[in-house]
C-alpha positions as CSV (number, residue, x, y, z in Angstrom):
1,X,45.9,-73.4,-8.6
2,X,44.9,-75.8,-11.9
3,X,45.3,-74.3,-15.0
4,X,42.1,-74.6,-16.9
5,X,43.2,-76.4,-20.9
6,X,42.5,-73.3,-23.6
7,X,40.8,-76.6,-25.9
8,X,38.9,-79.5,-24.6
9,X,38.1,-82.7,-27.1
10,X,34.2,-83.2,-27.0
11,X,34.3,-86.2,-28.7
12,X,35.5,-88.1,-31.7
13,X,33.3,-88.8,-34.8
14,X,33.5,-92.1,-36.5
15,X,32.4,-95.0,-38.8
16,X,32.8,-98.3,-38.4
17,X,32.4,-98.8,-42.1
18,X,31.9,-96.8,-45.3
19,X,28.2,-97.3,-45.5
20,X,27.5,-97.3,-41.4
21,X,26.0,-94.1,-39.6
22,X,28.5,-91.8,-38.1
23,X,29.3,-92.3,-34.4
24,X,30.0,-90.2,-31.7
25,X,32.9,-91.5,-28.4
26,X,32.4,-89.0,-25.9
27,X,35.2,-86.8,-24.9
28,X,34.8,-88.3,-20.9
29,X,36.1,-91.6,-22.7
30,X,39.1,-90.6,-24.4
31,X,42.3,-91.4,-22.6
32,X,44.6,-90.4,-25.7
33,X,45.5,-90.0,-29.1
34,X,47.8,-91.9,-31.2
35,X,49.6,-90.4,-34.0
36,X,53.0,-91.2,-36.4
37,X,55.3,-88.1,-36.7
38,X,55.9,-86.7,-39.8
39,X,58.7,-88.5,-41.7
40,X,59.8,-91.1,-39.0
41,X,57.6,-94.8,-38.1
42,X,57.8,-94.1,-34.7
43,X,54.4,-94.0,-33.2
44,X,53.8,-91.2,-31.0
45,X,51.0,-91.2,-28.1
46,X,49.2,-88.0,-26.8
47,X,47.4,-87.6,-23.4
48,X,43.7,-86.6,-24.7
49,X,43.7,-84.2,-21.4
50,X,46.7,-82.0,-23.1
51,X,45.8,-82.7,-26.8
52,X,46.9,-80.1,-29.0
53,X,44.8,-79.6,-31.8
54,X,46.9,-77.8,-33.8
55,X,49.2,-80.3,-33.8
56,X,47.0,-83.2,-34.4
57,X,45.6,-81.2,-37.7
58,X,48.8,-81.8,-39.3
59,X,49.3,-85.8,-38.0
60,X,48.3,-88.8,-39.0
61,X,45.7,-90.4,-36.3
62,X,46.6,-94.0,-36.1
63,X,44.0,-94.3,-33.4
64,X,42.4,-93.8,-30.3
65,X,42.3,-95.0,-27.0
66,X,39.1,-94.8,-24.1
67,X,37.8,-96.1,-22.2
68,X,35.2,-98.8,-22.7
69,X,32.2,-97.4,-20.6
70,X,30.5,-100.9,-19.3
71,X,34.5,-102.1,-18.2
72,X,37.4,-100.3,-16.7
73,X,39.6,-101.8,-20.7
74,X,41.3,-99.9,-22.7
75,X,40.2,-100.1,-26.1
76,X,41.5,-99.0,-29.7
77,X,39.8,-97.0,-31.9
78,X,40.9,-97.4,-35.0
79,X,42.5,-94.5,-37.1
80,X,41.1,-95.8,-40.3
81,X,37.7,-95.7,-38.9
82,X,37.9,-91.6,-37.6
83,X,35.8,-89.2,-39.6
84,X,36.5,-86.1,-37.2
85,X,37.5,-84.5,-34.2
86,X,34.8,-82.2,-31.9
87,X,36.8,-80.1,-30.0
88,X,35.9,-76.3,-27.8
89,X,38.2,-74.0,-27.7
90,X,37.9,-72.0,-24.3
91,X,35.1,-69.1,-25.0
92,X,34.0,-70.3,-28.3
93,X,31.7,-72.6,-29.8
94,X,32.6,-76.2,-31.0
95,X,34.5,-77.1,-33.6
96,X,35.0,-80.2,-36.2
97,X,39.0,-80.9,-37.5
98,X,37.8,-83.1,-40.2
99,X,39.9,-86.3,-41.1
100,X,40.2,-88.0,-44.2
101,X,37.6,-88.0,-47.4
102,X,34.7,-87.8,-45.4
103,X,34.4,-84.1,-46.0
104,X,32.3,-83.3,-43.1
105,X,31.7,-79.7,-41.6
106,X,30.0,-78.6,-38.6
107,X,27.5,-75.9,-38.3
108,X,27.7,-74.3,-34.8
109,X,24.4,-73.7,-33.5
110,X,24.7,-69.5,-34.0
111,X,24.9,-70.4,-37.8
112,X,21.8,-72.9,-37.9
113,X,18.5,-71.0,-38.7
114,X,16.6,-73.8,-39.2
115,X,16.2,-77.7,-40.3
116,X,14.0,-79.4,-42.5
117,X,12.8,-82.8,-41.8
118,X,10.8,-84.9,-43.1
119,X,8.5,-87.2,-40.6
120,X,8.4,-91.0,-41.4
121,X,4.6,-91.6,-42.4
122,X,5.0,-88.6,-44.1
123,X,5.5,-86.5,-47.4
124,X,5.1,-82.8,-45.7
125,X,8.5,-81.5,-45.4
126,X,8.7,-79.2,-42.5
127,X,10.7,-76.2,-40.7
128,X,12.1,-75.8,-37.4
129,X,12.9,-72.6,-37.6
130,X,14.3,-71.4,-34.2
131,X,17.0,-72.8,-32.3
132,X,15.3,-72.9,-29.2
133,X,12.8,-75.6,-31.4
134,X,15.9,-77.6,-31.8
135,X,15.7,-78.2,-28.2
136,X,14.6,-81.3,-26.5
137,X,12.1,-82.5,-24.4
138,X,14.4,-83.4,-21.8
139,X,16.1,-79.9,-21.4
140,X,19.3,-81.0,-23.7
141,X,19.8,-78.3,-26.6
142,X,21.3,-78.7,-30.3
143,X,25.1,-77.4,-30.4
144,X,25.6,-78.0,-34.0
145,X,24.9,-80.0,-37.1
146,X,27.2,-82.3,-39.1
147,X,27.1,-82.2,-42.9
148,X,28.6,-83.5,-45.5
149,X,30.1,-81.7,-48.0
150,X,28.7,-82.4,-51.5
151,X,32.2,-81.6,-53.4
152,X,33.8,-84.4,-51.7
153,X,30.7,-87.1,-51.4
């Protein structure tokens, strides 16, 4: 019998540089996690399939590998470029280990009531009030909202 993983990475935010929009690698992509232990140089390498967060929260990420998903490579994510992890814990809803200055939190969809948004062409700001609004066309649904918190901007 396979033992279901209590936590599963959903994905790994990043930036390619301080000014760029944040970027999302998909979970699906991520073959491991690179990481130096505390007080040696050694470079240690996690499988992203038994990734503990709770060990990664107090590590260093040098990087991550995945997957390149037009090519069967093997690339490297940089560690200086990772703003956050997106990980689900088994029954629960997602949640961000934030990594470096960034400061970013994630609001889990239970705790988002509504967004305002402002239209391009436009000066009306406007609500969408319910969650099931925050759904797409398409049939995919909002899980959560990345902020920025202001005391560290």
């Amino acid at each position: 019998m396979k033992r279901q993983r209590e936590t599963r990475i959903v994905g790994i935010v990043y930036q390619e540089s301080d000014n760029a929009e944040l970027e999302l690698l998909s979970g699906s992509q991520i073959a491991g996690i690179t990481y130096f232990e505390n007080g040696s140089n050694g470079l240690k390498l996690v499988s992203a399939s038994n990734a503990d967060v709770g060990l990664l929260s107090h590590r260093i990420a040098a990087g991550v590998l995945y997957r390149d998903a037009n090519t069967a490579d093997v690339q490297l994510l940089a560690g200086s470029k990772i703003v956050g992890m997106v990980y689900q814990k088994k029954r629960s809803g997602l949640k961000l280990l934030s990594v470096g200055p960034a400061g970013l939190q994630l609001l889990n969809r239970k705790k988002v009531k509504g967004v305002l948004y402002q239209e391009r062409d436009g000066a009306d700001v406007k609500l969408l009030s319910e969650t099931m609004e925050l759904s797409v066309e398409s049939g995919e649904t909002v899980l959560g909202i990345l902020c920025r918190n202001e005391d560290s901007s």
